[in-house]
N, C-alpha and C positions, 0 to 999 in steps of 0.2 A: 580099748583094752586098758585094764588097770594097773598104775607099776605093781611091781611082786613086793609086797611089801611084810611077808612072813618070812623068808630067808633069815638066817641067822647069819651074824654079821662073818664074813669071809677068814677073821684072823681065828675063829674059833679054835680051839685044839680038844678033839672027841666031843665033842661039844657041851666042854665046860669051861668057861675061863675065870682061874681063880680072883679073887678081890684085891687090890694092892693097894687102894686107897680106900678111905671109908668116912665118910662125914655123914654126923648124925646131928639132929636139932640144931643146928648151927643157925646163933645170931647174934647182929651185931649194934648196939647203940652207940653213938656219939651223944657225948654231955656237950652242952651249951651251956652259957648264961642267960637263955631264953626258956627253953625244954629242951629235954631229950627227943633225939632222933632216931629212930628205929632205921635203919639202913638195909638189913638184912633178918629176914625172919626165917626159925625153923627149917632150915634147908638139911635135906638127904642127900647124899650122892654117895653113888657105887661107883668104883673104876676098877674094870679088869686089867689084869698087866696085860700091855699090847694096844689098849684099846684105845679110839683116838675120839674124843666127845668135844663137841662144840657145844657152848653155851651160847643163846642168841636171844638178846634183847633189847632194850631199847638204850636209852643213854638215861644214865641214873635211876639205873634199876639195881644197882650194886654188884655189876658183873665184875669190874675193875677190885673193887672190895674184896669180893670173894676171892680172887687171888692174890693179893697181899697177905690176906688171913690162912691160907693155906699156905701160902711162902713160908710163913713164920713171920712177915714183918712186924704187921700189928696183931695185936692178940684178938680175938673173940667176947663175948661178953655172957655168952652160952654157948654150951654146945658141947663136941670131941670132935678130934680131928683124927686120924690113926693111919701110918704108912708103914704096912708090913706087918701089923699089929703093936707098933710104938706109933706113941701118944707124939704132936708134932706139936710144939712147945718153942721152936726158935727156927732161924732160917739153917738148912744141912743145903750141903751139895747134891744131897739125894732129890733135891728138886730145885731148878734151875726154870728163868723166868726170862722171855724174852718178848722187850715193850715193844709199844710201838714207835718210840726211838730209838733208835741204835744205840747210843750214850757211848760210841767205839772212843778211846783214847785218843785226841788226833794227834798226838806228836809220836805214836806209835806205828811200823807199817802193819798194815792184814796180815801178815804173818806173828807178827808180833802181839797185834791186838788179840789173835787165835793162842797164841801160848801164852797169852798172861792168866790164866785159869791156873794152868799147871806149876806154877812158882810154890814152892813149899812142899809139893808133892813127890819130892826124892825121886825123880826122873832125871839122869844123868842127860848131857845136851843133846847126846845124839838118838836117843829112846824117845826126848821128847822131839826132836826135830821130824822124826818118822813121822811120828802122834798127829804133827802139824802138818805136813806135807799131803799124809791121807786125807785129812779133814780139809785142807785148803783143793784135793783132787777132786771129793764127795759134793763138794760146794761149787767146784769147777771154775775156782781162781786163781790154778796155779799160777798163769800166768804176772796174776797180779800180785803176787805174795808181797813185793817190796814196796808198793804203792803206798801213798799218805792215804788216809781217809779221805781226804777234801778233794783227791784226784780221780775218785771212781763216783759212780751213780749212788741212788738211793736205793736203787734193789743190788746193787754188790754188797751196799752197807748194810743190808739187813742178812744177805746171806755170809757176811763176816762175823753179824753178832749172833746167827744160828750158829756157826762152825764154832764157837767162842762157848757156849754150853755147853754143845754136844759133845766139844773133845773132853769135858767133865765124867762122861757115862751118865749121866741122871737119869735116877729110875722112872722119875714122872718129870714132865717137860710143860710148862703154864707157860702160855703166850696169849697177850692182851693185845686184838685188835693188830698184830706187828705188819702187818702188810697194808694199812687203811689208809697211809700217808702216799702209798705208789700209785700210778698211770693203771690203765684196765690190765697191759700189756704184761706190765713187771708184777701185777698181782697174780694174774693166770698164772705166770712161770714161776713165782716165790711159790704158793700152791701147790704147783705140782712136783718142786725140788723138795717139798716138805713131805709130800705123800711117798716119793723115792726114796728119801730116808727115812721114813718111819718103817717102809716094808724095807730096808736094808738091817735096821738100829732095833726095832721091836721096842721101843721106847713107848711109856705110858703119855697122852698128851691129852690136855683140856685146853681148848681154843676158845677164845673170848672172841664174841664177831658181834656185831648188827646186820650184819648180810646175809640175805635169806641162800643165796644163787653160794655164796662162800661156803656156808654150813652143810647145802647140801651135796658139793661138792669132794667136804672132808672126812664129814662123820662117819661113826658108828654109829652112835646115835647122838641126837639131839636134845638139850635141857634147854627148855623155853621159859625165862622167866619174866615177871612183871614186878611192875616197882610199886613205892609206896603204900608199906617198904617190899622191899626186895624179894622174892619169893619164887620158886618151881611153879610155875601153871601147867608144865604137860613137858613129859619124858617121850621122843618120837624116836623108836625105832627107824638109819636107814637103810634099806636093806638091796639097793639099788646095786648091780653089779659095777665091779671095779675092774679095768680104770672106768670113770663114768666122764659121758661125753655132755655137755650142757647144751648139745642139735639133738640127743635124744629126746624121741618123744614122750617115756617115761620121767627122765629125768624134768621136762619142762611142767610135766603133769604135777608132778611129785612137788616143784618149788609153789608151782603155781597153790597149790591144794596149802601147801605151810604160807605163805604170803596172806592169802586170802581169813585161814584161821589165826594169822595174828591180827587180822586188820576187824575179827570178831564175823565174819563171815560165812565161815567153814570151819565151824567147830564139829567134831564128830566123824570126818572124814579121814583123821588119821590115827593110826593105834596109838594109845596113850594120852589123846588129848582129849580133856575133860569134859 
């Protein structure tokens, strides 16, 4: 039996779901004093609001790039970026980025590292204390709100620097690889605390991975890209029902069938790839 791979992805609404992000021709060169580097060439991407896309490729294929340049940090060298239908020209709050460091304050506790976002933002203590309390509940560290960084794990510190954006609201949410430094253990459950809040938050995300077994775990869909330089090779629909378990037999089909077509194997076997 073949996974169902024409379903339409689950967050659909009538099934249409509008555009919130939109990148066209995007590319990117670094100057040398040797030559120019192409890093990034020509890239499209659509993002619906809601919709959660994983990018998955290899290392220095300029996946990390591509989300600097959408952050706002670095500029582009071609291209448009567009969120909302404004042109995105510097870093806003309306899109928030989480590495795969944590970079948490450590002279600050989790509680504190969670409401340093909110400073400036005309939230009186106790409006933002609530702010922080739900977020520190969502994340499931009440317990440790007063904790130093240095005294909890590597997956509490990554679920302090999720709770640390998201009490932002960001409309679009970039996360580079943020789980790839954890144990199997602390990756499965960062994972699945991310899939819990996105169907809670409805927030826009593009996940940066090298993990075939991670992508197909999160996606809507899939952008597979290849390097030198940088580029889309194949847009994979995943249309695998949720929650999806990684003992089903579909789901092993479906990694197995993406594994094999990145390793040039199994080209043609999934929708979208070239």
């Amino acid at each position: 039996m073949k996974p169902r791979l024409t379903v339409v992805s689950p967050k659909a609404v009538s099934g249409v779901r509008l555009p919130i992000l939109e990148v066209r021709s995007l590319t990117k060169v670094f100057r040398s004093s040797h030559a120019p580097v192409k890093v990034l060439e020509e890239i499209d991407i659509t993002a619906a609001a809601g919709e959660l896309i994983c990018i998955l490729g290899p290392s220095g294929c300029g996946k990390s790039t591509l989300l600097k340049i959408l952050s706002g940090f670095i500029p582009p060298s071609a291209g448009e970026m567009r969120l909302d239908d404004r042109p995105i020209t510097r870093p806003g709050p309306e899109r928030c980025v989480v590495f795969q460091e944590d970079a948490l304050f450590p002279w600050l506790t989790v509680a504190e590292n969670i409401a340093f976002g909110l400073r400036g933002k005309g939230k009186d203590r106790r409006a933002a204390r609530r702010e922080v309390d739900r977020f520190l509940s969502l994340v499931g560290l009440t317990p440790y709100r007063d904790y130093l960084p240095r005294e909890i794990s590597g997956g509490m510190k990554q679920r302090v620097a999720l709770a640390r954006v998201l009490i932002l609201k960001p409309q679009v949410l970039f996360m580079d690889e943020p789980f790839a430094s954890l144990d199997a253990q602390a990756r499965e459950e960062m994972q699945n605390l991310l899939l819990s809040l996105w169907a809670k938050l409805s927030h826009t995300i593009l996940f940066v991975t090298h993990d075939v077994v991670e992508a197909v775990t999160l996606a809507d869909r899939i952008l597979v890209m290849d390097k030198n330089p940088g580029r889309i090779r194949a847009e994979i629909p995943v249309a695998l029902d949720r929650p999806r378990r990684r003992d089903d037999p579909e789901f092993i089909r479906f990694s197995r069938m993406l594994h094999d077509g990145l390793r040039g194997s199994g080209e043609g076997n999934l929708p979208g790839w070239p």
